[in-house]
C-alpha positions as CSV (number, residue, x, y, z in Angstrom):
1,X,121.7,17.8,28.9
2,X,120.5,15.4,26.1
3,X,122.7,14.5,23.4
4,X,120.8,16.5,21.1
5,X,121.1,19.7,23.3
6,X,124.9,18.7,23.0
7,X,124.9,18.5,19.1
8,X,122.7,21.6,18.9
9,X,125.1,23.5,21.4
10,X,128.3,21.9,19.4
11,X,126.4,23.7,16.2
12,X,126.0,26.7,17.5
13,X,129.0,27.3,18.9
14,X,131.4,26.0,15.4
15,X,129.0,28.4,13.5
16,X,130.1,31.1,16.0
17,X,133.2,30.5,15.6
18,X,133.6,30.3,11.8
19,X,131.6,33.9,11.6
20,X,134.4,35.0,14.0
21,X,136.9,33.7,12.3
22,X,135.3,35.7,8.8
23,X,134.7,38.8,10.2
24,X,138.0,39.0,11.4
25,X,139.6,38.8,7.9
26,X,137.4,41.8,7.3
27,X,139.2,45.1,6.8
28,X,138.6,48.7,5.6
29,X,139.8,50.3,2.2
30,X,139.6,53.9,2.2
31,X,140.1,55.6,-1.3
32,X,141.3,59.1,-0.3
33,X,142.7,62.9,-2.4
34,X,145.0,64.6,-0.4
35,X,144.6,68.4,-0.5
36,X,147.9,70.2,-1.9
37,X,149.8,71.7,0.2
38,X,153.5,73.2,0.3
39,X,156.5,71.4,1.0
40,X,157.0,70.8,4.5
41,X,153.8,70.4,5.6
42,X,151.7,67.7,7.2
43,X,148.9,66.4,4.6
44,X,145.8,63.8,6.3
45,X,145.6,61.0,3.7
46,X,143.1,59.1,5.4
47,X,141.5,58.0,8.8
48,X,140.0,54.8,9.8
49,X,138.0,53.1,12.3
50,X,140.4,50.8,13.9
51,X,138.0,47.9,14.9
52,X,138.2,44.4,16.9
53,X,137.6,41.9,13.9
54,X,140.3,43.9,11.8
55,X,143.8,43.4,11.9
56,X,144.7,45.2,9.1
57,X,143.6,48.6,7.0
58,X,144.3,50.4,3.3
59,X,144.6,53.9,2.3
60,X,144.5,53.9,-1.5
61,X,145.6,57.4,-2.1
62,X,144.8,59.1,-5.4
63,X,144.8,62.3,-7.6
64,X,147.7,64.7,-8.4
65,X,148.8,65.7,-5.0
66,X,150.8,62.5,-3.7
67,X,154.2,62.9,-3.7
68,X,155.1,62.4,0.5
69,X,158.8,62.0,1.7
70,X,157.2,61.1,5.4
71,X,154.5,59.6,7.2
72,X,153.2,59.7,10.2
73,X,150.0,58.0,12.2
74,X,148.3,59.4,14.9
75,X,146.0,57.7,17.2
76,X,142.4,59.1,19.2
77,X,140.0,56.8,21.5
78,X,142.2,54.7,22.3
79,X,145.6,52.7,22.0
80,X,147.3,50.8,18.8
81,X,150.0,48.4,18.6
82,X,151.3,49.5,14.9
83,X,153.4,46.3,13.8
84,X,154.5,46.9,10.2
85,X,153.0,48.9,6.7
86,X,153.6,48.3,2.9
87,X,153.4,51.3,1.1
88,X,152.8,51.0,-2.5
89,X,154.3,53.4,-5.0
90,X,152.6,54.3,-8.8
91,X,155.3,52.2,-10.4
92,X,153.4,49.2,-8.0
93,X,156.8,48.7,-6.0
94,X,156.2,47.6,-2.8
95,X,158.0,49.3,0.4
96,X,157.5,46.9,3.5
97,X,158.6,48.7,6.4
98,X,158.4,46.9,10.2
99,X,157.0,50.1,12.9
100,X,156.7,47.9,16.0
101,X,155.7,50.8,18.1
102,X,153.1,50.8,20.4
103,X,150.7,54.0,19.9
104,X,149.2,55.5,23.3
105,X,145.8,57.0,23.0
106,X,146.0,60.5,21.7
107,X,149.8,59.3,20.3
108,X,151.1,59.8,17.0
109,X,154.4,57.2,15.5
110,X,157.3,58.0,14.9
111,X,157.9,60.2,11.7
112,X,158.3,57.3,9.2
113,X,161.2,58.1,6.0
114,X,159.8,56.9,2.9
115,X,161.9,55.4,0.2
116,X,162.9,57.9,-2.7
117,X,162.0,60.9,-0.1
118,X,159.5,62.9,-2.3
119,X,160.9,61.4,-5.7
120,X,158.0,58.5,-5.7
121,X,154.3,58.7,-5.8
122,X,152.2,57.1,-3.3
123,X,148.9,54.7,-4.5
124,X,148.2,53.0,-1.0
125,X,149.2,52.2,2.4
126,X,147.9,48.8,4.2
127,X,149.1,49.0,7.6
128,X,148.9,45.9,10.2
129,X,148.1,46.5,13.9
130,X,146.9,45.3,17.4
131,X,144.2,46.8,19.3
132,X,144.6,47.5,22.8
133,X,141.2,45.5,24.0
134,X,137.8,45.6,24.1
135,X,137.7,47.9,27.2
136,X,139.2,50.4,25.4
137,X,137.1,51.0,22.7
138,X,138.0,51.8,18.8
139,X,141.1,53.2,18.0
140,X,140.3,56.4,15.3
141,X,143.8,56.0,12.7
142,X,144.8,59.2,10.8
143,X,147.7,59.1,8.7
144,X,149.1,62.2,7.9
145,X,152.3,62.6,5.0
146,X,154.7,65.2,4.9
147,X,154.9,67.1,1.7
């Protein structure tokens, strides 16, 4: 190879790289209105495409029917590796809460307790996670609060 094919090749490949390395700060905001529902029961307040370049998604929930004392993810297409969440009350208080639970396709997390248990209005939910690999395709997210 010439040393021109070496520089062109040493081009290409940084330029790869850097377009790698952008698109995988690249994540999905989802602005969803939870339907009302009675107490007790299981509302979706958004879904999301789980992809390869993301390692991270938000649920920015809005309108009158917010008020959740649980959450709860479930998983379709394939496997997650849910590390932690910050859910982000009206008042703009932050709740960071660790999960480290590894989500099986068709899985759902464990039923997570949210600070203030109905008291406290929900405006979003960033959650951070691992996908299982290319060979298993995108991981469909719902998550689902409990009235």
């Amino acid at each position: 190879m010439t040393r021109r094919g070496m520089l062109t090749g040493g081009l290409v490949w940084a330029l790869a790289m850097v377009g790698t390395a952008g698109a995988a700060s690249a994540q999905q905001v989802q602005v969803t209105r939870p339907r009302a529902g009675k107490v007790g029961q299981w509302r979706l307040l958004g879904s999301v495409e789980a992809g390869f370049t993301a390692d991270h998604d938000t649920i920015v929930v809005s309108g009158v029917n917010d008020w959740f004392r649980r959450i709860k993810f479930k998983v379709t297409d394939a496997g997650l590796n849910l590390q932690r969440l910050v859910v982000t009350y009206e008042s703009g208080q932050p709740d960071r809460i660790d999960v480290r639970q590894d989500i099986p396709k068709g899985g759902e997390s464990r039923q997570i307790d949210l600070a203030g248990a109905g008291q406290r209005r929900i405006r979003r939910i960033e959650f951070w996670y691992d996908t299982k690999g290319v060979l298993s395709g995108r991981a469909n997210v719902s998550v689902f609060g409990l009235k």
